[in-house]
C-alpha positions as CSV (number, residue, x, y, z in Angstrom):
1,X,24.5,110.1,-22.0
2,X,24.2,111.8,-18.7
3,X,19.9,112.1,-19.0
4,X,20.4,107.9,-19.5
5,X,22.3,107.3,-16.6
6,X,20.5,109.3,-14.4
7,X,17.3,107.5,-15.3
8,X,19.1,104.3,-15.0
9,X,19.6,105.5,-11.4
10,X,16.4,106.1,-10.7
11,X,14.9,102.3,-12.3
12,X,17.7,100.2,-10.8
13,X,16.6,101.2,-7.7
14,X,12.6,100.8,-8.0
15,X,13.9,97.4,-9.9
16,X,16.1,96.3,-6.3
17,X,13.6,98.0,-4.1
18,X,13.5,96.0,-0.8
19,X,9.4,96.1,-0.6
20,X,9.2,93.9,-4.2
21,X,5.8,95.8,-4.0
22,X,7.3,99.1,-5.2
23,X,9.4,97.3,-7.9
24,X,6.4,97.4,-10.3
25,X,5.8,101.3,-11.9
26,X,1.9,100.4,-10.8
27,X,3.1,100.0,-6.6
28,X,6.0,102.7,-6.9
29,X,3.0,105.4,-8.3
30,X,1.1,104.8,-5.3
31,X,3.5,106.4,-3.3
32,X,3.7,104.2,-0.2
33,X,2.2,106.8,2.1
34,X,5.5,108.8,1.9
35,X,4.8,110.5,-1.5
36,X,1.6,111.8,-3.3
37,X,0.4,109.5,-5.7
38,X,0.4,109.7,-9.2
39,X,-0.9,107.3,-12.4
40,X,1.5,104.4,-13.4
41,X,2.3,105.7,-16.8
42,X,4.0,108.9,-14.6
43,X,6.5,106.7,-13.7
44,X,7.5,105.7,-17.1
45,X,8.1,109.2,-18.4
46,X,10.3,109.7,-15.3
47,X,12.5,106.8,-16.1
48,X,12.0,106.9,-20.1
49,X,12.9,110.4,-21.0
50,X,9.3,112.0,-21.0
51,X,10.5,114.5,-18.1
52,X,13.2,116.7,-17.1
53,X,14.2,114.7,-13.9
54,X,15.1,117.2,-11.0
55,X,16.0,117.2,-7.8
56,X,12.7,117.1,-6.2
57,X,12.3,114.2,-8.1
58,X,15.1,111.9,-7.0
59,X,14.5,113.1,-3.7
60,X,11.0,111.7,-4.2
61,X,12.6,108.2,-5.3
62,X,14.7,108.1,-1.8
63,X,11.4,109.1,0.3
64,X,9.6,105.9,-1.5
65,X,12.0,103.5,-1.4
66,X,13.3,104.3,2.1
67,X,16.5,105.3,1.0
68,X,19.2,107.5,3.1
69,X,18.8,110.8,1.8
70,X,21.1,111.3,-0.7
71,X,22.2,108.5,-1.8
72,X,20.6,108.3,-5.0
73,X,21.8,112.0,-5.8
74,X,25.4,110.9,-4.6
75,X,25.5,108.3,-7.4
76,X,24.0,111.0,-9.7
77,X,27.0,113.3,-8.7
78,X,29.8,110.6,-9.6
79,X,28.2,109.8,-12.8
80,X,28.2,113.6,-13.4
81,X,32.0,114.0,-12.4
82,X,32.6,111.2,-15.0
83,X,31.9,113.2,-17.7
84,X,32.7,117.0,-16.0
85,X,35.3,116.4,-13.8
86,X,35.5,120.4,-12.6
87,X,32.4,121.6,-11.4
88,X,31.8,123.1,-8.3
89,X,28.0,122.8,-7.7
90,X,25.7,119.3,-7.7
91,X,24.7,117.9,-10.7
92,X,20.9,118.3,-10.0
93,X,21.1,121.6,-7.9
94,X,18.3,122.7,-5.6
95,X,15.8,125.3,-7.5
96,X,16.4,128.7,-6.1
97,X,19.3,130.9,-5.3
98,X,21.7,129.8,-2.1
99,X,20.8,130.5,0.9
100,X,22.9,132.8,2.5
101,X,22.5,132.5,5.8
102,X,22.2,129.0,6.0
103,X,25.4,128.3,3.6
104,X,26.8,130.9,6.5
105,X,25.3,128.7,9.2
106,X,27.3,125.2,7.8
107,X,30.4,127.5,7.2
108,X,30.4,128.4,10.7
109,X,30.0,124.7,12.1
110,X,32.7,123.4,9.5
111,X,35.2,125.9,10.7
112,X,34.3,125.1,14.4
113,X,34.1,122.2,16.6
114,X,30.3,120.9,15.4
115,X,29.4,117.7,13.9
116,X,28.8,117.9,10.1
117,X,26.9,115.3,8.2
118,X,27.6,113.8,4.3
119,X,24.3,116.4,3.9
120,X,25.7,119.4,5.5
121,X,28.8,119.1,3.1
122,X,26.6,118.2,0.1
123,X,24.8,121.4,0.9
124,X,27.4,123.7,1.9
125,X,29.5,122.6,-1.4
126,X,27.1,123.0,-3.7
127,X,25.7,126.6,-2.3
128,X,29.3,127.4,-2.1
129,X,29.6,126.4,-5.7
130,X,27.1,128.4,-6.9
131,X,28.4,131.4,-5.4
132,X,31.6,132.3,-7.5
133,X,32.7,135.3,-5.7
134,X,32.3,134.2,-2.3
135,X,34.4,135.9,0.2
136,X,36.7,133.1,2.2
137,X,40.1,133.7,3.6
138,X,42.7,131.8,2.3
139,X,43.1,130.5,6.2
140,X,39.2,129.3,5.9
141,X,39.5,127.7,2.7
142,X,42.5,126.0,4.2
143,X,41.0,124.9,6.9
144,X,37.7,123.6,5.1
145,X,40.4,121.2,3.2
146,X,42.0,120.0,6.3
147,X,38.4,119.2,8.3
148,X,36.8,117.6,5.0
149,X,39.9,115.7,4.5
150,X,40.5,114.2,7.9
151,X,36.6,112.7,7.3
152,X,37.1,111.6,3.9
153,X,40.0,109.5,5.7
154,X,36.8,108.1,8.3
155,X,34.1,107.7,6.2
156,X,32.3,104.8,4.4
157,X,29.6,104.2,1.7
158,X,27.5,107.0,1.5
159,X,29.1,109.2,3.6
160,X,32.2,108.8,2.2
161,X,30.7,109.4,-1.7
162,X,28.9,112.5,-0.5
163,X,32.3,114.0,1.2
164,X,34.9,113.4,-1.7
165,X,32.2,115.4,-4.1
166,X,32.0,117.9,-1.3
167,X,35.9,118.0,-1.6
168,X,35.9,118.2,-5.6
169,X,33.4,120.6,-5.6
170,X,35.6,122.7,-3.6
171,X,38.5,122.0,-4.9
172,X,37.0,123.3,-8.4
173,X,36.1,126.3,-6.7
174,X,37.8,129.6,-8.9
175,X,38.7,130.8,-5.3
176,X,40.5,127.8,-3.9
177,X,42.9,126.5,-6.4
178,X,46.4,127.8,-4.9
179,X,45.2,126.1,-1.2
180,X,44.6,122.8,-2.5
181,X,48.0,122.9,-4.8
182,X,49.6,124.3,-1.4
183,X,47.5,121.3,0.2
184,X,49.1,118.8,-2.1
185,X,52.7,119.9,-2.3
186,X,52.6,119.6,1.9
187,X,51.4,116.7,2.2
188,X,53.4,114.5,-1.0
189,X,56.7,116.1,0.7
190,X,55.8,113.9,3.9
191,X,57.3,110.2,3.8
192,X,55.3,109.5,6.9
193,X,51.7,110.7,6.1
194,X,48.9,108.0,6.4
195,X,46.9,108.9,3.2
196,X,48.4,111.0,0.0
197,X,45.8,109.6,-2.5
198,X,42.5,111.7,-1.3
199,X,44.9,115.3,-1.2
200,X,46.3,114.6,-4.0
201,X,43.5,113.9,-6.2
202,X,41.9,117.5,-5.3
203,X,44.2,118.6,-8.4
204,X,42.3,116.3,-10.6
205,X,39.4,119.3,-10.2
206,X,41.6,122.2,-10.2
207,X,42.7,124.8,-12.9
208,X,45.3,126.2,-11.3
209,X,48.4,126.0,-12.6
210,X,50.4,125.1,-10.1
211,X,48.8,121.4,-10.0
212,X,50.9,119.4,-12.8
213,X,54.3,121.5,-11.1
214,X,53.6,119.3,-7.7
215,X,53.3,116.7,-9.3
216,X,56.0,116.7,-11.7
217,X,58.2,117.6,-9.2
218,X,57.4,114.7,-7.3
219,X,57.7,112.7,-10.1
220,X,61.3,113.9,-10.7
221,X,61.8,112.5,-7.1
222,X,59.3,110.3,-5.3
223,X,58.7,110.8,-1.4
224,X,57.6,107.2,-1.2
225,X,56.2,104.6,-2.7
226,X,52.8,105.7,-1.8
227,X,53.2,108.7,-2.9
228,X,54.7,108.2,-6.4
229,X,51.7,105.9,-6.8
230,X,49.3,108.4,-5.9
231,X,51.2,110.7,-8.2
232,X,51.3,108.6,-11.4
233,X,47.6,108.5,-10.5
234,X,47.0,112.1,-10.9
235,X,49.3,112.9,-13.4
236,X,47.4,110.8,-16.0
237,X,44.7,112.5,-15.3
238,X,45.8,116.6,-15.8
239,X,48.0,115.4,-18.6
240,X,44.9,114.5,-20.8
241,X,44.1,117.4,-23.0
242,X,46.6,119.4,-21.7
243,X,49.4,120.8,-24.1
244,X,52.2,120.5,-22.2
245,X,55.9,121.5,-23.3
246,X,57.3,118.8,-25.8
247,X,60.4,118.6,-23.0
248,X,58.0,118.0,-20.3
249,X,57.0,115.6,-21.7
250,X,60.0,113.8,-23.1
251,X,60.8,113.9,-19.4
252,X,57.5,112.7,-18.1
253,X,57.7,109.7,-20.5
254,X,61.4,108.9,-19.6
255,X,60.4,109.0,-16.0
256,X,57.4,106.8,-16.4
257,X,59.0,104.2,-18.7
258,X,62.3,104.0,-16.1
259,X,59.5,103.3,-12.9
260,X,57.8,100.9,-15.0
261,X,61.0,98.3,-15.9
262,X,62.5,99.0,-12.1
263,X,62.0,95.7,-10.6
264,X,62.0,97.0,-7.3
265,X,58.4,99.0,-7.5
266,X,55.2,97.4,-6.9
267,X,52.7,96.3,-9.7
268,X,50.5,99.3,-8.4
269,X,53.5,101.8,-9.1
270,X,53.8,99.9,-12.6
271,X,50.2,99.7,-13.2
272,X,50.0,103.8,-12.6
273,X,53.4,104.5,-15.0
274,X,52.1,102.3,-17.3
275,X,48.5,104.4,-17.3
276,X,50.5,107.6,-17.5
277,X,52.4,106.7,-20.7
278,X,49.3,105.7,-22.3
279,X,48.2,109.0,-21.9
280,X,50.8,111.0,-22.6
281,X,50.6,109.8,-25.7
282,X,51.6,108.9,-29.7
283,X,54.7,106.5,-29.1
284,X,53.0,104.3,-26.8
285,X,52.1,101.6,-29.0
286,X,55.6,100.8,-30.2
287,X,56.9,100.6,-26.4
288,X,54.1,98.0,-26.0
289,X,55.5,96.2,-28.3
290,X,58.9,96.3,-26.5
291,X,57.2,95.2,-23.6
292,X,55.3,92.9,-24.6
293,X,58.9,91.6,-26.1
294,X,60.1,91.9,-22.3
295,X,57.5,89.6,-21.0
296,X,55.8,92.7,-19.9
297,X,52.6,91.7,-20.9
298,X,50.0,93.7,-18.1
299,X,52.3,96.6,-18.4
300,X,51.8,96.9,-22.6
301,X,47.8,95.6,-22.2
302,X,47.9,98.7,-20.3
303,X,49.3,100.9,-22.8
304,X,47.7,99.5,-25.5
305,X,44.2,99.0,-24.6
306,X,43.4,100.7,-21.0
307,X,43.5,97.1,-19.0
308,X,45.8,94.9,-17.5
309,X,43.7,91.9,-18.3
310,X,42.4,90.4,-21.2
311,X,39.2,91.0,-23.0
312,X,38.4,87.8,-22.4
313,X,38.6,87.7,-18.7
314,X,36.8,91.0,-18.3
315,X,34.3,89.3,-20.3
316,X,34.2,86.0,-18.0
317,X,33.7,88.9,-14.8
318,X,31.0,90.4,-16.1
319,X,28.7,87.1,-17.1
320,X,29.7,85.8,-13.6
321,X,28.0,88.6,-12.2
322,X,25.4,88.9,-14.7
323,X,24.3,84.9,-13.9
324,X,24.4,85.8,-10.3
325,X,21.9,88.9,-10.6
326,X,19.6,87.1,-13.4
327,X,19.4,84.2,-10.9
328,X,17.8,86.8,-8.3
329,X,16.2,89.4,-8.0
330,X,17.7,91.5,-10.3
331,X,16.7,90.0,-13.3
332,X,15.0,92.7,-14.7
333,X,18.0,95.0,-14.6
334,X,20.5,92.6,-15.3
335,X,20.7,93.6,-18.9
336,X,21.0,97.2,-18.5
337,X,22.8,99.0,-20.8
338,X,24.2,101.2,-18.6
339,X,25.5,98.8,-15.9
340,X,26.8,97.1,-18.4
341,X,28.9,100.1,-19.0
342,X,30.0,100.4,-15.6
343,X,30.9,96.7,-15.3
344,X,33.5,97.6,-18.0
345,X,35.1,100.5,-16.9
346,X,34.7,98.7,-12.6
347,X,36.2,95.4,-13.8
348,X,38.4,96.0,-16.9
349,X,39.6,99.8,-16.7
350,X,42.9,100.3,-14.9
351,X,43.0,104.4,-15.1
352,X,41.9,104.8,-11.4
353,X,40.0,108.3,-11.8
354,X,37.5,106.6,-14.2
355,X,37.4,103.4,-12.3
356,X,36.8,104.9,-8.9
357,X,34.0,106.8,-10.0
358,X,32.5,103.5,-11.7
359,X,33.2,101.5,-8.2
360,X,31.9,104.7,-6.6
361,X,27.9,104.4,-8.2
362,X,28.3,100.4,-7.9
363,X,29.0,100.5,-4.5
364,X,25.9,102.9,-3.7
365,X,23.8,100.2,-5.9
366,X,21.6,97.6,-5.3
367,X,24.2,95.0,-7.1
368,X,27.3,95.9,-4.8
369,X,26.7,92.9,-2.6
370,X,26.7,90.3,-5.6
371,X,29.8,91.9,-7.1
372,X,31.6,92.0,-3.5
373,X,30.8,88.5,-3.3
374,X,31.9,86.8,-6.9
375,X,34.8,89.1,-7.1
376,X,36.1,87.7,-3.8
377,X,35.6,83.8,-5.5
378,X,37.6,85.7,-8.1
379,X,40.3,87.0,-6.0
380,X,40.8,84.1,-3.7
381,X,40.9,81.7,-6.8
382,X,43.7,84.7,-8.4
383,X,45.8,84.3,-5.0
384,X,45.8,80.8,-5.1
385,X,46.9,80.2,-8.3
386,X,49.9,83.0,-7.6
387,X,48.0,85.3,-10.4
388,X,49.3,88.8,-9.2
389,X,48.0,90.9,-12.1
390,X,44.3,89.5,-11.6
391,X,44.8,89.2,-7.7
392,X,45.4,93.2,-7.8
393,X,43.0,94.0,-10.5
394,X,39.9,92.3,-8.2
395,X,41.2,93.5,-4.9
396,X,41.1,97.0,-6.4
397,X,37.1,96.5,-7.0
398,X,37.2,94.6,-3.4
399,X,38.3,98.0,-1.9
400,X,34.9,99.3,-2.4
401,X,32.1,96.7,-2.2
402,X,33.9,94.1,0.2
403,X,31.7,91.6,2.2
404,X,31.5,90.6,5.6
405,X,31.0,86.9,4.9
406,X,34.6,87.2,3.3
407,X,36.5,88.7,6.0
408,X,38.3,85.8,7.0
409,X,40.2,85.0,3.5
410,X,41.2,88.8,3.8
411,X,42.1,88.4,6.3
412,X,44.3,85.4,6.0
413,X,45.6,87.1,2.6
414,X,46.7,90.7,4.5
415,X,48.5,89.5,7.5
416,X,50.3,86.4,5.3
417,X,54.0,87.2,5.3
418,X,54.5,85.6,2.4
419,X,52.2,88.1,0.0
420,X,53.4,90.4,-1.4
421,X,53.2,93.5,0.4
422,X,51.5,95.6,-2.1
423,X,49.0,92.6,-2.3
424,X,48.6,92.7,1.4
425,X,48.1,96.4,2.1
426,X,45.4,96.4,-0.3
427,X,43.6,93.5,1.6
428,X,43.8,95.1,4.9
429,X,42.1,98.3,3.4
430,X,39.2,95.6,2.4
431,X,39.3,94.6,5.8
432,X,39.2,98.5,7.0
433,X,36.2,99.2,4.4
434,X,34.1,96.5,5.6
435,X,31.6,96.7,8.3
436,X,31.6,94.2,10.9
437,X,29.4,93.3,13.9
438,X,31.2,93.7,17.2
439,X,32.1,90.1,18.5
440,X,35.0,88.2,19.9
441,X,35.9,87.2,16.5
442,X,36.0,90.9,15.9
443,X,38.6,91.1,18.2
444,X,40.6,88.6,17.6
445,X,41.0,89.9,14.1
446,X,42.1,93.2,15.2
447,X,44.6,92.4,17.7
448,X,46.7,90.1,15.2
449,X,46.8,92.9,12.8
450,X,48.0,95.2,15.5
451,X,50.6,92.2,15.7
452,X,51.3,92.2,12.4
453,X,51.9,95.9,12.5
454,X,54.1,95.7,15.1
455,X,56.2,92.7,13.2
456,X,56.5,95.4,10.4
457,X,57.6,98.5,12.6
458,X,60.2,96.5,14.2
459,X,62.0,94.9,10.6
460,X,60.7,96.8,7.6
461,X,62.2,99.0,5.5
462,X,61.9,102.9,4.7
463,X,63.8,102.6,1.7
464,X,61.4,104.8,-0.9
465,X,61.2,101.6,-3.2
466,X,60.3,99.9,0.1
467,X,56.1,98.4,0.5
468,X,57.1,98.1,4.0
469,X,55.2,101.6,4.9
470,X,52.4,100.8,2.5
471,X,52.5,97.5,4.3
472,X,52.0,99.1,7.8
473,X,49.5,102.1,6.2
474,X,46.7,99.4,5.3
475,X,47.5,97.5,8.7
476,X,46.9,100.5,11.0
477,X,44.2,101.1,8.7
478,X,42.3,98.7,10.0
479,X,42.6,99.5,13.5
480,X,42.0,103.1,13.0
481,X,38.7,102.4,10.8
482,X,37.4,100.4,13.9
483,X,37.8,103.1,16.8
484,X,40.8,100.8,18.3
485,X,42.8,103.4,19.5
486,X,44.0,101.1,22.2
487,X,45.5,99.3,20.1
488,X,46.8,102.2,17.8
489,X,48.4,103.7,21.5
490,X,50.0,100.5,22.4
491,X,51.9,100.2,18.5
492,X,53.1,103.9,19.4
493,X,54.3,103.4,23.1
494,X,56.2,100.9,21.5
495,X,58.4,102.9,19.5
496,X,61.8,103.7,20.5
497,X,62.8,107.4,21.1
498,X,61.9,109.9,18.2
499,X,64.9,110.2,16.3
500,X,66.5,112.9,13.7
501,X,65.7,111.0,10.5
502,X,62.4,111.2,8.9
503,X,63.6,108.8,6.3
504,X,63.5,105.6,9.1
505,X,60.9,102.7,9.4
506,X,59.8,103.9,13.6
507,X,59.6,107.7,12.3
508,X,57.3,107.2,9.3
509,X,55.2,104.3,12.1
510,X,55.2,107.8,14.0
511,X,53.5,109.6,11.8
512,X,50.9,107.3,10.3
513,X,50.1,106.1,14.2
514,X,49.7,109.3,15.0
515,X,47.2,110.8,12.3
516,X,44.8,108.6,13.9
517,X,45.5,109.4,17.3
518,X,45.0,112.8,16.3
519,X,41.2,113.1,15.3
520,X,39.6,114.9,17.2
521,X,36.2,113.3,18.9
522,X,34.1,115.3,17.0
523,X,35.1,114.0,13.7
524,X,35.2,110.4,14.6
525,X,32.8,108.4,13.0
526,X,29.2,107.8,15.5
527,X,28.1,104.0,15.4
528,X,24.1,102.9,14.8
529,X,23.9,103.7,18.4
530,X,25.5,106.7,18.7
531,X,28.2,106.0,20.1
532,X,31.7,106.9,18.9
533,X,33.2,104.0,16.6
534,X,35.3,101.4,19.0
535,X,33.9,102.7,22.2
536,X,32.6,100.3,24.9
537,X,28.6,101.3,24.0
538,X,29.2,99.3,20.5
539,X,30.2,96.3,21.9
540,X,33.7,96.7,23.4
């Protein structure tokens, strides 16, 4: 399965290539000057299955095509993890033994105050990786976590894909497994963190056995919202395959069942119990039933058959975007097999672990700008008509291949007070993962959701059913994703004085405002021009 996707990799992106005189195998052989060349019929083996494809060789496919350097391996890597989700090394590993000194060279700039590319990460991972015994303090392993985690949070596209393998990779690690469950129990006991989802899935790659103890315990009593979310998320995942006590998992069940019929939790906190059931196992098809009896119905399509929404509608999604690609210039590949496959598990899966690494590859494809576009027809037509299931279930793909030209109707959608809140977080983050030129428009956009955050700080709620703090998360997201500190400073010199409860709407504001205002410069994302993101050199 793997050997097929990887050459699917390779093809779909000689199909899509922007010069349409390297889509044919004849002009890709050539070379373009930037590769020796070779007969056309080479090319077929590569992609066919007549060759081993190695490293060297995908490398050879970026070079060609003009592609960032890594980004074909980086969707290698995901499809990998889909199907091995611990390993500590790359996929397609560089021939040779690590390089010592230079894997002691990275270590040394990722413990200190040096830049580090998506690269540097990729490499020092993976050399890590395949040194088993390698001889990091507890303190440096710690602090690896911390750094790589703090740029997960800033990172987009490519760089972001290369850094969260960098952070599985070393989270699989057999020497690292007690930091990250250290990592996770720190940060899921904090109510006013700004992101639990990216520490908390490090125990998705782990062994250690501490891992399904954090997050049972924080199933037994939720921090937040967020962070019961994030934990439902996780817990589906460790619990497959694993042969856990017959009381844990009474208990697990009972817990999951009682978050899914409260009324008071989100659809994503529904959405994740009613994953985790499903997964935890036999008796799950007669509490669909119930469900489905409760007018339940996303909550038991969930259990039942792994989606909230019907067959049917998946269906529909997938021949929108298949008209849309065999109307273009992606004929050719429109009928692949294999992105057929991920269109399935992107559009119709709700387990997050296996859709994420779906949205991951499409989003580093040459089709992530035609799905971004019909599935935000699809989500404005869901909001309109006051679908919530399908609203979420699009937004959720929106999160990772989101379009400028649509920035508006997120816009519109996020900062509405009459959205629901769960809705409207996951808009703004939309409107944080897209990349937008810097204009007055720009700002305009940004200053009313720093007004919108400031509406929220001053009358939400902290209660831990509460979307109020989710609310505010995707809202400050926004600002922190474009480099407006400004505005981030102004929301916190608003605040009153700190107080003694952690538990309150201005404490957790303190917290989330504050993560961003604590980056330090040298992790802060560089524009095209090289200069930081937000600062005056890109347009402000």
């Amino acid at each position: 399965m793997l050997t097929d996707e990887i050459r699917w990799v390779l093809r779909n992106a000689r199909l899509h290539a922007p010069d349409p005189a390297l889509r044919s195998a004849a002009g890709f052989a050539q070379g373009a000057g930037r590769a020796a060349p070779v007969h056309r019929a080479q090319v077929g083996r590569w992609e066919g299955g007549g060759v081993d494809v190695s490293r060297a060789l995908v490398r050879r496919y970026e070079s060609v095509l003009e592609l960032p350097e890594g980004q074909l391996v980086a969707a290698i890597d995901l499809f990998a993890r889909s199907h091995d989700p611990i390993r500590s090394a790359a996929a397609l590993p560089p021939r040779g033994e690590p390089d010592v000194a230079g894997t002691l060279e990275l270590l040394e700039c990722a413990l200190g105050d040096d830049r580090m590319t998506g690269l540097d990460w990729d490499r020092l991972s993976d050399h890590l990786g395949r040194m088993p015994h390698a001889m990091i303090r507890s303190a440096d392993w710690e602090a690896l976590f911390r750094r790589l985690l703090q740029e997960v949070g800033l990172c987009l596209y490519l760089d972001y894909a290369q850094r969260t393998e960098a952070l599985a990779r070393l989270a699989g690690h057999p020497r690292s497994g007690g930091v990250v469950a250290r990592l996770a129990a720190e940060v899921v006991a904090r109510p006013d963190a700004q992101f639990y989802n990216d520490t908390l899935s490090l125990l998705q790659y782990t062994r250690d056995p501490q891992a399904l103890s954090v997050m049972l315990d924080q199933l037994r009593d939720p921090t937040s919202s967020s962070a019961l979310r994030s934990c439902l998320t996780v817990l589906t995942t460790l619990v497959r395959g694993t042969r856990l006590d017959v009381e844990v998992r009474r208990e697990a069940v009972r817990l999951a069942v009682q978050f899914l019929r409260d009324p008071d939790h989100s659809y994503l906190v529904h959405r994740g119990a009613a994953n985790l059931v499903r997964a935890l196992g036999p008796a799950s098809q007669r509490l669909a039933n119930v469900l489905t009896a409760e007018d339940r119905r996303a909550a038991a399509s969930i259990i039942r058959d792994g989606r909230a929404m019907s067959a049917q509608a998946v269906g529909e999604a997938q021949k929108r975007i298949r008209a849309v690609l065999e109307a273009g210039e992606g004929r050719a590949a429109a009928g692949e097999p294999v992105l057929a496959r991920l269109l399935q598990t992107a559009l119709g899966q709700t387990n997050e672990e296996e859709r994420d690494n779906a949205l991951g590859i499409l989003m580093l494809s040459p089709q992530s700008r035609i799905i971004g576009r019909v599935h935000a027809a699809a989500f404005s037509a869901a909001v309109d008509r006051s679908d919530l299931v399908a609203a979420h279930e699009s937004v959720s793909v929106l999160t990772w291949v989101g379009q400028p030209e649509d920035l508006d109707m997120f816009e519109r959608v996020a900062l509405s007070p009459t959205t629901p809140y769960s809705l409207a977080m996951q808009a703004a983050y939309v409107v944080g993962n897209t990349v937008e030129p810097a204009n007055r428009r720009r700002d305009e956009r940004e200053t009313s959701f720093a007004r919108r955050a400031a509406e929220v700080m001053a009358t939400g709620s902290a209660a831990v059913t509460a979307e109020d703090p989710e609310l505010l998360r995707g809202l400050v997201y926004v600002l922190g994703m474009r480099g407006r500190n400004d505005l981030i400073t102004a929301l916190q010199d608003a605040l009153p004085v700190p107080g003694d409860d952690p538990l309150t709407m201005p404490e957790i504001a303190r917290g989330v405002l504050g993560w961003w205002l604590a980056v330090p410069e040298h992790l802060r994302p560089l524009a095209a021009d090289g200069a930081l993101v937000g600062e005056p050199a890109t347009g402000r």
